[in-house]
C-alpha positions in Angstrom: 114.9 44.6 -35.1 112.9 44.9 -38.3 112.5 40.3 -38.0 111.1 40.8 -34.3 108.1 43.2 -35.8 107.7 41.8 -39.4 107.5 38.2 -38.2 104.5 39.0 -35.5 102.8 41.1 -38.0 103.1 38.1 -40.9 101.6 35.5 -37.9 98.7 37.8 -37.9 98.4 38.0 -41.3 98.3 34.8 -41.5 96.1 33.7 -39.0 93.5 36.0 -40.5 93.7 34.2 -43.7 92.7 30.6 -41.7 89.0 29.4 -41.5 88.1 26.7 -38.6 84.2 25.4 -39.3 82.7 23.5 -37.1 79.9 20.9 -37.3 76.5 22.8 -37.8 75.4 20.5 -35.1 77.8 20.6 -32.8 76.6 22.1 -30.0 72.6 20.5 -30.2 74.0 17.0 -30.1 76.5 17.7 -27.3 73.4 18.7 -25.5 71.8 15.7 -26.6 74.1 13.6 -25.6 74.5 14.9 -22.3 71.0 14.7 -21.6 70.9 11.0 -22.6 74.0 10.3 -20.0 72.0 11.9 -17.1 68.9 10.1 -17.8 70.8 6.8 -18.5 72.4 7.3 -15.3 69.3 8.6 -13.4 67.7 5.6 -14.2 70.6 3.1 -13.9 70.8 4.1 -10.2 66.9 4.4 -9.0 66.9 0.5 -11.4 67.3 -0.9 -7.7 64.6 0.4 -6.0 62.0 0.1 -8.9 62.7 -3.5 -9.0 61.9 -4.0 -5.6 59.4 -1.3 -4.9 60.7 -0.5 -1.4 64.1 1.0 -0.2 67.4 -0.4 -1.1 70.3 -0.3 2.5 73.6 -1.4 1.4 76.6 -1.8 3.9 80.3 -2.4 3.6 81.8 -5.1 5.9 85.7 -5.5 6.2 86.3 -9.2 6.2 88.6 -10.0 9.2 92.0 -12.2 8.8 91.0 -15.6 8.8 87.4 -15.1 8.7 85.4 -17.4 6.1 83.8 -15.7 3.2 80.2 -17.1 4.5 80.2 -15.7 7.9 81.7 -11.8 6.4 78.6 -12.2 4.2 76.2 -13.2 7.2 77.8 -10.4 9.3 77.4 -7.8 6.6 73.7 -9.1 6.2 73.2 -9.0 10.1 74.7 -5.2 9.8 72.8 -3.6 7.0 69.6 -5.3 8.6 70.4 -3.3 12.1 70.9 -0.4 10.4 67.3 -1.0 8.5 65.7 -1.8 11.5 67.3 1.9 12.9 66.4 4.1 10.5 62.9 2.8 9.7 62.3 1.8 13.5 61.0 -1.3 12.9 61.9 -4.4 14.5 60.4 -7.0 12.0 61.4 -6.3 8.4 60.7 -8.2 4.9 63.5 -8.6 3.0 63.2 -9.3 -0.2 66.5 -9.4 -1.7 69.8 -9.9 -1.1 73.2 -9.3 -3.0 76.8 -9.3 -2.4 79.8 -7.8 -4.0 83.3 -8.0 -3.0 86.2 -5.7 -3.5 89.6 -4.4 -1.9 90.0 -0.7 -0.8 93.3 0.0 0.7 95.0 -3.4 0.6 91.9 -4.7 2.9 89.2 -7.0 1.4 85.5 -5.9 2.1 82.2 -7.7 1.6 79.1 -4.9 -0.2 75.8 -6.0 0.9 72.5 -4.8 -0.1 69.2 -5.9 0.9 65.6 -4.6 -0.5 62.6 -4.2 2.0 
C-alpha cells in the first residue's frame, strides 16, 4: 500500500525537477512559415489566370474504351468550350491557351483540359 502512494508522489517529484525549453523563436517563425505557405499557394493557384489575363475553365473528360487519345482531348476541348460559351453567354470566344493532363481516378482514365479566354 505504502509503493502505490510513494511511487506517484516520487513521479511528481520528479517531474517537477525536469525543464523543457523551447526555441525563443518558436512560435514567430511557425507564423512565418505559415504565412509564406498561404501566399506561395495563393499565388501558385491565381499563376493561371495572371498569365493569361482572362478566366481559366478546366473540364474533366472520361476517355471511352477504345477511344484514341486525340479525339478524348478534342472532346474534352469541345466540352470545356460549351461550358465557357454557358457561363459567359457568348457564342464566339478567343481562346488563348490550351493544356491537357491525364490521370486515372477510380480505375477509369480521364483527359484534364483547360483553356484561357
Amino acid at each position: 500500500m505504502k509503493f502505490n502512494v510513494l511511487l506517484p508522489a516520487a513521479l511528481l517529484f520528479l517531474a517537477g525537477c525536469v525543464n523543457i525549453k523551447a526555441p525563443e523563436n518558436l512560435i514567430s517563425d511557425a507564423v512565418k512559415a505559415g504565412g509564406e505557405l498561404y501566399h506561395s499557394v495563393k499565388n501558385s493557384s491565381s499563376k493561371d489566370e495572371e498569365m493569361s489575363n482572362g478566366k481559366v475553365f478546366k473540364y474533366s473528360y472520361v476517355i471511352l474504351n477504345n477511344e484514341s487519345l486525340s479525339i478524348s482531348k478534342n472532346n474534352c476541348i469541345n466540352a470545356v468550350i460549351e461550358e465557357a460559351r454557358v457561363s459567359l453567354n457568348k457564342y464566339n470566344l478567343n481562346v488563348k491557351q490550351k493544356k491537357y493532363s491525364l490521370a486515372t481516378l477510380d480505375s477509369k482514365d480521364i483527359v484534364i483540359c483547360s483553356i484561357s479566354i
